[in-house]
N, C-alpha and C positions, 0 to 999 in steps of 0.2 A: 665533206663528211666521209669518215672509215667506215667501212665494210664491220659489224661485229665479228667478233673473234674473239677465241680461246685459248691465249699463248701460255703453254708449259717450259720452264728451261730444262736445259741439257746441258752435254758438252759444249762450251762455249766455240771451241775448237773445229767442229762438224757445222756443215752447211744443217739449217734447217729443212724441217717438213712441212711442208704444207700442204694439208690437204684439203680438197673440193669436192663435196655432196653431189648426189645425183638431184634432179630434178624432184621436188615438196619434199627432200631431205633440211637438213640443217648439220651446225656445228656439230651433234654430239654424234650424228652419222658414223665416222671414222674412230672417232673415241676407243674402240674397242680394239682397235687395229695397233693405234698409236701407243695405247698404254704397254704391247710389250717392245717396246720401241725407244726406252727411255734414258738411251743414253743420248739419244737427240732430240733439240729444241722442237716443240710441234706447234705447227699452230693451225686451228680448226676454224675453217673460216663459217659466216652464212653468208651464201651468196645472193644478188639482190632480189628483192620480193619473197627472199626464205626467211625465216626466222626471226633474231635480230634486226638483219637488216630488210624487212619487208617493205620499210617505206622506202627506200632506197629505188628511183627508178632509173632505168637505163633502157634505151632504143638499139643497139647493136652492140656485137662483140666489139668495139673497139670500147664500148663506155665500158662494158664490165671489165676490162682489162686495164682501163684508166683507173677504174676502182682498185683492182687489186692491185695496181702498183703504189697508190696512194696508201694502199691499207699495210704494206709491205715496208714502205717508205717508215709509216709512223712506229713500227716495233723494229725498225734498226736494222731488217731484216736485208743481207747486203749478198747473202749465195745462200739457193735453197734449191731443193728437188723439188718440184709439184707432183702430188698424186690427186689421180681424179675421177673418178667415177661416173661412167655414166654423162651426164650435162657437163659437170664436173671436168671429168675428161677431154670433152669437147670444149671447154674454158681454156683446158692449161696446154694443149696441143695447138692453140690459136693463137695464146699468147706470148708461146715458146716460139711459135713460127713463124707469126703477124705482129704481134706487138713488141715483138726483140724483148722482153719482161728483161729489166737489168738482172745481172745474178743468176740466172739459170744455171745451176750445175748438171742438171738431169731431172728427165723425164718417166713417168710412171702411169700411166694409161690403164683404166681397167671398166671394159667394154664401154668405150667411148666410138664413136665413129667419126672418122677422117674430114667424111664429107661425101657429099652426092656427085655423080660423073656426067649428068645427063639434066638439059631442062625441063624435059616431061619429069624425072623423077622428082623434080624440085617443083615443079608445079603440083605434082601429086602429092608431095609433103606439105606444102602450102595449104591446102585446100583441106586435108587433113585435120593439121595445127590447128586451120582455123576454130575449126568444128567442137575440136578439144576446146580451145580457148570459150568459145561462147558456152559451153557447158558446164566450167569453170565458174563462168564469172555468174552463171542465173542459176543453178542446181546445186541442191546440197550434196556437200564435198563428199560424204562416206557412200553417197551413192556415186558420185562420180569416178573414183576411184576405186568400187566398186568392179566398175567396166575398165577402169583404166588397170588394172592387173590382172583381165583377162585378156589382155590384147597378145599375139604369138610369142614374142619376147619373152613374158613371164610364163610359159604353158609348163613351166617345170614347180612352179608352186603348187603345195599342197593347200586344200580349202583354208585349214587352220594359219599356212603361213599367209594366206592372202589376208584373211579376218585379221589379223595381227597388223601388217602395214594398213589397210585400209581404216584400221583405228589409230593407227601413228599418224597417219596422213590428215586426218579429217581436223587437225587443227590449225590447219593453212589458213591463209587471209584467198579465197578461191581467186578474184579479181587481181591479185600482185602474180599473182601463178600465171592467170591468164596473159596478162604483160610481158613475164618472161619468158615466156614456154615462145611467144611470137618472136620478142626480141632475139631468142638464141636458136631460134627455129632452123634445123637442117636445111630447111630453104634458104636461107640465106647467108649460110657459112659455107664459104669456096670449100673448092676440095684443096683439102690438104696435105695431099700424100707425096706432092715434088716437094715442097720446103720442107716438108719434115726428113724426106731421102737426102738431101745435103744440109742437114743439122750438124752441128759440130760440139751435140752433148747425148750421154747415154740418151737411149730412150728404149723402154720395156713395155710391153703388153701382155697384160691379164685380162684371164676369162675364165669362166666357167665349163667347165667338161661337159655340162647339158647346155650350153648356151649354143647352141647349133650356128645361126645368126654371126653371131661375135666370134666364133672357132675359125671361120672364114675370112669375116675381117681381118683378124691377125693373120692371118694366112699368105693375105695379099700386100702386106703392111712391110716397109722396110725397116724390120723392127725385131727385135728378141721377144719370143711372148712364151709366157709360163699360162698352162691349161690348171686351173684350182679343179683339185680332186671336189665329187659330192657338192656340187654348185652349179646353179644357172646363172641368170645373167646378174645378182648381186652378190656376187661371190665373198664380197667382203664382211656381207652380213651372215651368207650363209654358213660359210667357214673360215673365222675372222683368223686363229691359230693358221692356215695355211697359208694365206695373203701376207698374215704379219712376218712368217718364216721366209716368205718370196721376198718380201722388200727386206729384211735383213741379208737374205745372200745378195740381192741386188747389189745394197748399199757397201758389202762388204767384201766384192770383187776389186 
């Protein structure tokens, strides 16, 4: 089974786009980014237990990375950039790293994180996850994510922009969420900041100028990173015009 997906052509000539939702996103996520982006193929994935592919389950980053090579496989798709966001990010920085993804042209991150340094902090994201996940899977979603957009990450959201995701969000399947959130859980994705130091494809970082959090990460990252003016940690939503203007000089270096 493929992953759902929203493939647009382009230039036949140019490596595709691929981009990867954050966490109870989906395909139409990026949309906003991609459409000024068209003179390249895009293709807008869901990733599994999102959207489309809700029923789709997977137990560790290597399955979701088996998926998206399979999903990749099936539209022909043979050199692409991946861009990712957020979960997303953490997909395409493991599959770039770990799963050798065939075709890789270059990498595009945006506030994604590496990976955990230490086993307490992995124990303490464990125990976390967990927490998330059971309240996922027994409470209703618009109060779950309720809480889940007050956690320190989003303290740059205004009430209105919270009310806004938390009615985007509350149409998850809560239980595919809960699956995934554990399967791609910081606990158990190594740190990945030596493979990705001896990568041998572009790799760029974005974030937001209120993202305090993710300002550092890139910080520490062996990596190019572009700060998004007027943005916290979804910068692609918040200001899709300056992301789309980042990955066009990216792409056009």
């Amino acid at each position: 089974m493929t992953l759902h997906a929203v493939a647009l052509a382009g230039d036949v000539d140019k490596p595709w786009l691929v981009f990867l939702h954050g966490f109870s996103g989906d395909c139409l996520e990026w949309q906003g980014v991609g459409a000024q982006l068209t003179g390249y193929s895009r293709l807008y994935i869901d990733l599994p237990g999102h959207g489309g592919s809700a029923d789709i389950l997977v137990a560790s980053f290597d399955e979701v990375c088996r998926e998206l090579q399979v999903t990749l496989a099936s539209h022909n798709i043979l050199s692409c950039w991946l861009v990712g966001y957020s979960l997303g990010g953490r997909v395409a920085m493991y599959a770039a790293s770990q799963a050798k993804l065939v075709g890789i042209r270059g990498l595009v991150v945006e506030g994604g994180h590496p990976g955990l340094q230490s086993d307490e902090a992995r124990a303490e994201r464990l125990q976390s996850d967990s927490q998330w996940a059971k309240r996922f899977r027994t409470e209703p979603l618009a109060q779950v994510f309720d809480a889940w957009y007050r956690q320190p990450v989003f303290a740059s959201l205004s009430e209105r922009e919270r009310a806004e995701l938390v009615a985007l969000r509350a149409d998850n399947n809560g239980p595919r969420l809960a699956d995934m959130l554990l399967a791609t859980s910081l606990a158990v994705q190594p740190d990945l900041r030596a493979a990705l130091s001896s990568r041998d494809y572009p790799f760029w970082y974005l974030c937001g100028e209120r993202d305090a959090k993710f300002r550092a990460v890139a910080e520490g990252l062996a990596a190019s990173y572009h700060l998004i003016p007027d943005a916290g940690h979804n910068a692609h939503r918040e200001n899709p015009a300056a992301v789309a203007a980042c990955l066009a000089q990216i792409l056009n270096d």
